[in-house]
C-alpha positions as CSV (number, residue, x, y, z in Angstrom):
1,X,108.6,336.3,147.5
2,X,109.0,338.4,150.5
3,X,108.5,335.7,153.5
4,X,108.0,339.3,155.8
5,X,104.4,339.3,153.9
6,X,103.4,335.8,155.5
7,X,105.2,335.0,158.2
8,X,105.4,336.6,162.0
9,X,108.1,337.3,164.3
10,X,108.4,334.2,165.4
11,X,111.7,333.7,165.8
12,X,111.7,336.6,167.9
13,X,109.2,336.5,170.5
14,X,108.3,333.3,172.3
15,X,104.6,333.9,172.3
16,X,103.5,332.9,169.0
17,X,99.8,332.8,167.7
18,X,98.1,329.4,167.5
19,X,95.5,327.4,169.3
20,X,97.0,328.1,172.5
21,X,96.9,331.2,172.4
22,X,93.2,332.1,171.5
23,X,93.7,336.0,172.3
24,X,96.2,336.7,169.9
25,X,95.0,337.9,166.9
26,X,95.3,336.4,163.3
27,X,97.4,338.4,160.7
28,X,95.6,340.1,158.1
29,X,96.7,337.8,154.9
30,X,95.3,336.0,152.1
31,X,93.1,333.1,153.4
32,X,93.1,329.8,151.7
33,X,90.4,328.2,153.3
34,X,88.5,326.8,150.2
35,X,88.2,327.9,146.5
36,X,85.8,331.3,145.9
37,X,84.4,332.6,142.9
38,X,86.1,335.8,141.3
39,X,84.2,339.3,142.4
40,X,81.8,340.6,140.1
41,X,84.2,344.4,140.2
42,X,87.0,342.3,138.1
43,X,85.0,341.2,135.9
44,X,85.1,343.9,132.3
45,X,82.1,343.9,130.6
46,X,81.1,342.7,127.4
47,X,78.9,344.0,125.0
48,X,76.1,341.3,124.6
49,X,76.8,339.1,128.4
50,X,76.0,341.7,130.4
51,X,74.9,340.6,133.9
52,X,76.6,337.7,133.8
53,X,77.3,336.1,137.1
54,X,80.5,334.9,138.8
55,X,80.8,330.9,138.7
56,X,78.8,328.4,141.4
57,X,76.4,326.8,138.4
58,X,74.2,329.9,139.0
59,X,74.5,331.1,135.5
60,X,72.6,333.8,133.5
61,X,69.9,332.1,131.4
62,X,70.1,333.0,127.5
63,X,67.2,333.2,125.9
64,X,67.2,331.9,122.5
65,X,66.6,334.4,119.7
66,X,63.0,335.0,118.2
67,X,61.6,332.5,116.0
68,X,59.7,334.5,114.3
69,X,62.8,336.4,113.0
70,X,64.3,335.5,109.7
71,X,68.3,334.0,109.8
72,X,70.5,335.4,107.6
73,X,71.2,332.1,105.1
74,X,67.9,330.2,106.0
75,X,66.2,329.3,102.7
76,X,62.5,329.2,102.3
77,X,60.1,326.6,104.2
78,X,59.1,323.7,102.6
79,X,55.8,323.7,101.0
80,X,53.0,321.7,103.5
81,X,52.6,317.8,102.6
82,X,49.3,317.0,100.8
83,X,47.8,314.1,102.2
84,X,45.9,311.9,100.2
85,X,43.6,309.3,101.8
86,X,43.2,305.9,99.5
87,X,39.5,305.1,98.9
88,X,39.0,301.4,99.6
89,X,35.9,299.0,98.3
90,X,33.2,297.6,100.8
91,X,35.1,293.9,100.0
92,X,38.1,294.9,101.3
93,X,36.4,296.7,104.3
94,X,34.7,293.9,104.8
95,X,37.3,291.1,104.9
96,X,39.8,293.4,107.4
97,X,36.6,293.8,109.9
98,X,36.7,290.1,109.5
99,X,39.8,289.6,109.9
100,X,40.5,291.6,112.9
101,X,37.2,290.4,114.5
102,X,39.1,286.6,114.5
103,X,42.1,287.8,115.7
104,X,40.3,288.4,118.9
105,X,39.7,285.4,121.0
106,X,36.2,286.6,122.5
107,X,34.7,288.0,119.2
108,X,32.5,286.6,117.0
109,X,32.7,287.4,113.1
110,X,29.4,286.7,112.2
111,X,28.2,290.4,112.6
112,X,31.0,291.6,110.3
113,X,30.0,288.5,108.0
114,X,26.5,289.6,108.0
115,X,27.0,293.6,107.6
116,X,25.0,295.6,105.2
117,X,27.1,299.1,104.1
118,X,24.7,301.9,103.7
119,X,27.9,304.3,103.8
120,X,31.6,304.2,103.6
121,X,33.6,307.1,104.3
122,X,37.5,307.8,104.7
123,X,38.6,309.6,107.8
124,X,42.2,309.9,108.9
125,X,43.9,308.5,111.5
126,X,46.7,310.1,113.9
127,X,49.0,308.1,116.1
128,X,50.4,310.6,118.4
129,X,54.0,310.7,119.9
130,X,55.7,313.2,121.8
131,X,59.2,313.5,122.9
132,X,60.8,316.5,123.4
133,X,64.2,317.5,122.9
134,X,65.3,321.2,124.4
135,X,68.3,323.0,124.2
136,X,69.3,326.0,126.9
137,X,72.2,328.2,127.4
138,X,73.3,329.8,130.3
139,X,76.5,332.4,130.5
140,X,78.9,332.5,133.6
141,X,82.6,333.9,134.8
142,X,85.0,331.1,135.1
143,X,88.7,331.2,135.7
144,X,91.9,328.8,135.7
145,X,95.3,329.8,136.8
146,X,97.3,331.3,134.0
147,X,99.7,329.5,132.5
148,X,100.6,331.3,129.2
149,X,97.4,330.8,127.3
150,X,96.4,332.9,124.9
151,X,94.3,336.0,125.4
152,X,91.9,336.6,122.6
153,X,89.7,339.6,124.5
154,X,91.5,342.8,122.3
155,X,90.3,343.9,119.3
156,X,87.9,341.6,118.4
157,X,83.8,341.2,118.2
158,X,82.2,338.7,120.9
159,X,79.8,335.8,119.3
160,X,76.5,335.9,120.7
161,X,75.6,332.9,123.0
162,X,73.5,331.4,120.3
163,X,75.9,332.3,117.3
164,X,78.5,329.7,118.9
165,X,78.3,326.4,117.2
166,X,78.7,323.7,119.8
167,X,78.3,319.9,118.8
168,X,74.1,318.6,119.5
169,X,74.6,315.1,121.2
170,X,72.3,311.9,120.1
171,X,68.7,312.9,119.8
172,X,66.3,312.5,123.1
173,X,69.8,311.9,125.7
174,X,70.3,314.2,128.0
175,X,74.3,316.2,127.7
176,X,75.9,318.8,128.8
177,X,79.3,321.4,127.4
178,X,80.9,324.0,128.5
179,X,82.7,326.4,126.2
180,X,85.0,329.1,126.5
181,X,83.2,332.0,125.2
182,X,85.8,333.5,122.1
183,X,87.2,337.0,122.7
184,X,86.2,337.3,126.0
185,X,89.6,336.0,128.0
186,X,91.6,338.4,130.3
187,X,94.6,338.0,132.6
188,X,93.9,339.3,136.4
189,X,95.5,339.5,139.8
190,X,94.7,336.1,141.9
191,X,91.9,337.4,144.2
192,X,92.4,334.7,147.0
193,X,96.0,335.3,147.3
194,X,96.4,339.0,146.3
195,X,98.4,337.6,143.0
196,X,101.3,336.5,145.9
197,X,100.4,333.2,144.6
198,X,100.2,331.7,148.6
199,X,97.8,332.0,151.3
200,X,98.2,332.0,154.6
201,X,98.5,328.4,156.5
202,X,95.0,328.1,158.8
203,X,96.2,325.4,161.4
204,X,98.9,327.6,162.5
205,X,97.5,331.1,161.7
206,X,100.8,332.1,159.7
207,X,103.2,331.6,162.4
208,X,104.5,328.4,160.9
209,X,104.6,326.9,164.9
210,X,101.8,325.0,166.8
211,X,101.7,324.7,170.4
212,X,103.3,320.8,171.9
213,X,101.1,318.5,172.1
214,X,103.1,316.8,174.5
215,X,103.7,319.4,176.9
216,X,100.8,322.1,175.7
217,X,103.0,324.6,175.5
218,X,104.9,324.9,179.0
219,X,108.1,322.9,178.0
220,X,107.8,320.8,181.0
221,X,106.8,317.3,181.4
222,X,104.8,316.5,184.4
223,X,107.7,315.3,186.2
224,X,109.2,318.5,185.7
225,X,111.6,317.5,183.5
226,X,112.3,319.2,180.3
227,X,109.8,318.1,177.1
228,X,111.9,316.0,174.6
229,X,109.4,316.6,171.9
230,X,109.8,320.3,171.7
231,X,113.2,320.0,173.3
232,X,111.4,322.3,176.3
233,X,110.7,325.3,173.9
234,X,106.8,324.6,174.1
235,X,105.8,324.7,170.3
236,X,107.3,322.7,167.2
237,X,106.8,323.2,163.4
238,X,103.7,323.5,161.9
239,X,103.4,319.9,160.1
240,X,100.7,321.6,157.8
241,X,102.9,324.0,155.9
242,X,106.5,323.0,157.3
243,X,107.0,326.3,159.2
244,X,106.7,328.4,156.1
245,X,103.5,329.8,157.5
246,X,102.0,329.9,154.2
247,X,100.5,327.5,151.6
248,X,100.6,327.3,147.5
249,X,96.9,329.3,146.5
250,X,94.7,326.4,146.0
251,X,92.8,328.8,143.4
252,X,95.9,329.7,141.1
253,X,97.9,327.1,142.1
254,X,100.6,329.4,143.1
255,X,100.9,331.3,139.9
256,X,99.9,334.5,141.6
257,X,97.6,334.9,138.2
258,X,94.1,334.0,137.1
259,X,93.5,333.8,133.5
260,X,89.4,335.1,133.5
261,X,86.8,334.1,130.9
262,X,82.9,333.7,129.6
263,X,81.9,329.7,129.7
264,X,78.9,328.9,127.5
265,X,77.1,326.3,129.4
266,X,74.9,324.0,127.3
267,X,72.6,321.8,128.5
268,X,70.3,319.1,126.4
């Protein structure tokens, strides 16, 4: 790589950019001041994930598909259950009203002893309870430096979101997956670098020098004698990036290449 990209004229001019020198301006280079999510312009679009969004958990919401619509393989559904409610004799009604009138300690059985039936009738009983168990799918951009993976994105149909089989976890616990959408990979330019697969160093604003600590800058101590630190030239090496003025791309980890993709987020 071409260090005349990243680096100044340092070794040229004694007045070099850095935080003594405030009015100097900064070089315009690749910053690396903290990952970013890829521009929505790179992105190519596919048929079927359209308006899909750029990374930060702010994924597009999939819908899932209509109920109401018939799958392709789904068989018929199973005929509704007939219930059939046992018919019981007034003995046996009588002895479990008994029997449940002892179990408790402040009611007396003499009542249900003493009953006379005019009618019995059977009525059915529900014990209610509700858990609920939801899946959703959300679509977003992700990217990882490239590395030689395979790209799938030519030539090939896209999956819907809720086409792709992704494993359920154990009933009624909360999960979440992320998978890699097929067909849908690409290989692009590093945005935070410009695909020169460093940015530029932000303690020292690309010179690769800071201003002495020692001696802030003049070269001098304060008895006038010459600063040992900087050896009186007022700045030393940027301890940051070692006086390269630049730093490895944080974002494709100095590959210079992003390999860009659909991730299925699923969430239980």
């Amino acid at each position: 790589m071409d260090k005349r990209h990243l680096l100044s004229d340092q070794d040229d001019d004694p007045q070099f950019p850095g935080p003594g020198n405030p009015g100097m301006p900064a070089p315009d280079l690749p910053q690396g001041g903290g990952a970013s999510a890829p521009p929505g312009e790179m992105m190519h679009n596919v048929p079927g994930y359209e308006g899909t969004g750029s990374g930060g958990g702010e994924g597009k919401c999939v819908p899932p598909p209509n109920p109401g619509l018939a799958s392709p393989g789904r068989g018929p559904s199973p005929p509704e259950r007939q219930w059939e409610i046992p018919s019981i004799s007034e003995d046996f009604a009588k002895d479990a009203f008994i029997e449940y009138a002892s179990s408790k300690c402040c009611y007396s059985s003499r009542p249900a002893k003493e009953l006379v039936f005019t009618d019995l009738q059977a009525h059915n009983t529900y014990r209610y309870r509700l858990e609920t168990f939801v899946e959703s799918r959300k679509t977003e951009w992700d990217s990882v430096p490239y590395t030689g993976q395979v790209v799938d994105s030519y030539g090939s149909c896209v999956p819907a979101p809720w086409d792709i089989a992704v494993q359920v976890p154990a009933m009624f616990q909360n999960g979440k997956r992320a998978v890699q959408v097929p067909h849908t990979s690409s290989v692009k330019g590093c945005h935070n670098c410009l695909a020169l697969g460093k940015s530029a160093c932000q303690k020292c604003i690309a010179s690769g020098w800071m201003q002495c600590w020692v001696c802030n800058g003049s070269g001098r101590r304060m008895s006038d004698d010459r600063c040992s630190h900087c050896n009186g030239v007022g700045r030393v090496r940027c301890t940051e990036c070692s006086g390269s003025g630049s730093k490895t791309c944080h974002t494709c980890k100095g590959k210079g290449q992003l390999l860009f993709f659909i991730n299925l987020i699923v969430e239980w």
